[in-house]
C-alpha positions as CSV (number, residue, x, y, z in Angstrom):
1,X,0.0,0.0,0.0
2,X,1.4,3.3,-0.8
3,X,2.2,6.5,1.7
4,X,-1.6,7.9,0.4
5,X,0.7,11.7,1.4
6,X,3.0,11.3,-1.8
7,X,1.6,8.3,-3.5
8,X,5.1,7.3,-4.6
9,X,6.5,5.0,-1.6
10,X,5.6,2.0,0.7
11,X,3.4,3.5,3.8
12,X,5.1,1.4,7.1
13,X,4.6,3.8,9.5
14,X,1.0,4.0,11.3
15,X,-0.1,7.5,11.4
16,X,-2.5,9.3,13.8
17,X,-3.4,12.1,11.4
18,X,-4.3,9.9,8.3
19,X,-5.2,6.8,10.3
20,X,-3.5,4.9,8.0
21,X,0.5,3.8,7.0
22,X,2.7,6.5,5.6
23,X,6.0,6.2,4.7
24,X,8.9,7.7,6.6
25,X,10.0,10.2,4.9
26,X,6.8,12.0,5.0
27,X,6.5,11.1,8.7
28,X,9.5,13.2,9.6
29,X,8.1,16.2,7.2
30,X,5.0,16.3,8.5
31,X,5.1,15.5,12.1
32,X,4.1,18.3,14.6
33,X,3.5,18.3,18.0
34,X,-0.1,19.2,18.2
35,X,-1.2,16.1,16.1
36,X,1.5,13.5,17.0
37,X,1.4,13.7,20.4
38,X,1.5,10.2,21.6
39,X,3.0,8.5,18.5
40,X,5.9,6.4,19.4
41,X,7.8,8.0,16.6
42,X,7.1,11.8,17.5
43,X,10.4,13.6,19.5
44,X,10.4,16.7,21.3
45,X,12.4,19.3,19.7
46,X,14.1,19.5,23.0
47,X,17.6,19.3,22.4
48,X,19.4,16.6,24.3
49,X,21.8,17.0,26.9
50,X,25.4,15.5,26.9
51,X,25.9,14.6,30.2
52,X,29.0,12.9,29.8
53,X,30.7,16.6,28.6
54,X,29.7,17.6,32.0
55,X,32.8,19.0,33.3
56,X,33.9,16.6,36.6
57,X,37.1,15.0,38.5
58,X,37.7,11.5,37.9
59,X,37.3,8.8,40.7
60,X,40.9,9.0,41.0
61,X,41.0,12.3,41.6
62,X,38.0,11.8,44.4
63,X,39.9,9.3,46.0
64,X,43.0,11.6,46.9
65,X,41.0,14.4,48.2
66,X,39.5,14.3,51.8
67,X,37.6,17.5,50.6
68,X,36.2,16.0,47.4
69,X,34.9,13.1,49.4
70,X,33.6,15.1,52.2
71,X,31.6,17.4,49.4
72,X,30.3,13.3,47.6
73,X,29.7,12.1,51.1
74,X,27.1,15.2,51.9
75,X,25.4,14.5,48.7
76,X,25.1,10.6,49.1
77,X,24.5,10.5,52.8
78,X,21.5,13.4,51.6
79,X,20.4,10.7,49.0
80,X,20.6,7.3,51.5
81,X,18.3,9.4,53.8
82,X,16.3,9.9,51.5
83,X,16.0,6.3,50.0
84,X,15.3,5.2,53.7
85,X,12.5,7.6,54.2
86,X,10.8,6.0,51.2
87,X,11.3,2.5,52.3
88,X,14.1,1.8,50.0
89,X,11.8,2.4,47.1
90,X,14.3,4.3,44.6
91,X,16.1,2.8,41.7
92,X,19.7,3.0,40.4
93,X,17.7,5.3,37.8
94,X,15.9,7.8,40.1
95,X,19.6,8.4,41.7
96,X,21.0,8.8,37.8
97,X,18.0,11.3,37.3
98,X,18.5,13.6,40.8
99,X,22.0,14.0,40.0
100,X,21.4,14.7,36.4
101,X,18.2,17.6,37.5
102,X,21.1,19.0,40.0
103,X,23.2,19.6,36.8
104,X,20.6,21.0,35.3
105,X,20.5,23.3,38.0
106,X,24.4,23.8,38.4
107,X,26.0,23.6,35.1
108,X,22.7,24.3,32.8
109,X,21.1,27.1,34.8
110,X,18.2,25.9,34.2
111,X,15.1,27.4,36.7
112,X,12.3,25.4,35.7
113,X,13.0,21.6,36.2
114,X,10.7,18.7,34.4
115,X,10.2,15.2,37.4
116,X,8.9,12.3,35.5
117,X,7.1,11.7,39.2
118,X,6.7,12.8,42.7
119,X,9.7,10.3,44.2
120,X,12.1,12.3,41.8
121,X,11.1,15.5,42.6
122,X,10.9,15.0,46.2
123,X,14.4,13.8,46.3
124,X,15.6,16.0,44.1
125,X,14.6,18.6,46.6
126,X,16.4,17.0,49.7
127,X,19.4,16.4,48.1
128,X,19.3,20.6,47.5
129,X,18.1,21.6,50.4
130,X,21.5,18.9,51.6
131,X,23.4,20.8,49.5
132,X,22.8,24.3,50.6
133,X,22.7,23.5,54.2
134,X,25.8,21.8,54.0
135,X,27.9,23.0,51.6
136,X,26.5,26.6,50.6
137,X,30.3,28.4,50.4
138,X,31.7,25.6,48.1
139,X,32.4,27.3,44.7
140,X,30.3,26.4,41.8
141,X,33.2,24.6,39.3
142,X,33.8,22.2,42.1
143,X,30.0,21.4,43.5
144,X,29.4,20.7,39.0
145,X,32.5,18.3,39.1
146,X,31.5,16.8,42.2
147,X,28.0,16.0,41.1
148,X,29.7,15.0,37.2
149,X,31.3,12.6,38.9
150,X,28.8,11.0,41.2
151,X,26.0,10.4,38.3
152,X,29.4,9.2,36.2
153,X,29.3,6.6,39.4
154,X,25.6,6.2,39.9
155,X,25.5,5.5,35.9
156,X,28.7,3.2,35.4
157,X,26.4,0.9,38.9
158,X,23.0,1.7,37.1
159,X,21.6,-1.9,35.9
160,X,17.9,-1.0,36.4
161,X,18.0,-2.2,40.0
162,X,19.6,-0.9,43.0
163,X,23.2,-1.8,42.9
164,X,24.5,2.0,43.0
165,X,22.1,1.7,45.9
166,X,23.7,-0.9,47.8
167,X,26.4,0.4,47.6
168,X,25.9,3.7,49.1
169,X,23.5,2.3,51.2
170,X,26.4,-0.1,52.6
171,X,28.3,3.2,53.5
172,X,25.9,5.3,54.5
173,X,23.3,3.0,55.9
174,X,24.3,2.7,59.1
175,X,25.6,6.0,59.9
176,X,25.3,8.8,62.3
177,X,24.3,11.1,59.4
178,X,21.0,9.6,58.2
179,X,18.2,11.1,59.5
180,X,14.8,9.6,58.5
181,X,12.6,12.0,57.3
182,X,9.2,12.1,55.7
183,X,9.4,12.2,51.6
């Protein structure tokens, strides 16, 4: 069956707007947001961000600096106490997430943040609120690398589960530092 938009190739693509298979090439020209809205091969024009260019130290770098680690541990210790106050219910990819939103805030500027749900967004505040309580003189290049290099960490552990998890959690989980607070 041909595209019935230009009547010269093979429609394969389902399409909302003519109900019917069009071909790709007339997908991509036609497609707008208003009428493909739901179609599994509509994008947002949003361009997508290159986390890994984020500037950050390297683990090695982490390793030899007490500072560095002290700045890391703030932020994980902030994101074990949160975990706990949900009943371990985060994933290896909410942590991923967070950390990526905080670069957005950071390295991005951005002032307007999107949470695909409420367990993102309400840790995504803790960790900040963390952040500014405990580290609010630490100059911004630093507090970027730091968090480049913990969602690095979080992503290299990420396997859909919660290994990155356990292993903060195997740190921090028993320490003086987590409080239990309400999400």
């Amino acid at each position: 069956m041909k595209c019935p938009l230009c009547n010269s190739r093979k429609g394969k693509r389902k399409c909302l707007i003519t109900e019917g298979s069009i071909c790709s090439l007339c997908c991509g020209q036609t497609r707008k947001e208003a009428t493909c809205q739901g179609c599994v091969f509509y994008k947002d024009d949003q361009p997508t961000r290159k986390y890994s260019d984020v500037p950050s130290y390297s683990t090695k770098q982490m390793q030899a600096s007490a500072e560095l680690q002290g700045y890391s541990d703030i932020i994980e210790s902030a994101l074990c106490e949160f975990d706990h106050a949900t009943k371990l219910e985060m994933k290896d990819p909410d942590a991923v997430r967070i950390y990526e939103l905080l670069i957005d805030k950071y390295y991005f500027k951005d002032e307007t943040f999107q949470f695909e749900n409420d367990l993102i967004e309400k840790g995504f505040n803790h960790i900040l609120k963390a952040m500014k309580m405990d580290m609010p003189d630490i100059p911004e290049d630093i507090r970027i690398k730091v968090l480049g290099v913990l969602r690095f960490v979080a992503k290299r552990w990420n396997r859909g589960g919660r290994d990155y998890f356990g292993i903060i959690n195997g740190f921090f989980g028993n320490s003086q530092k987590i409080r239990i607070i309400k999400p």
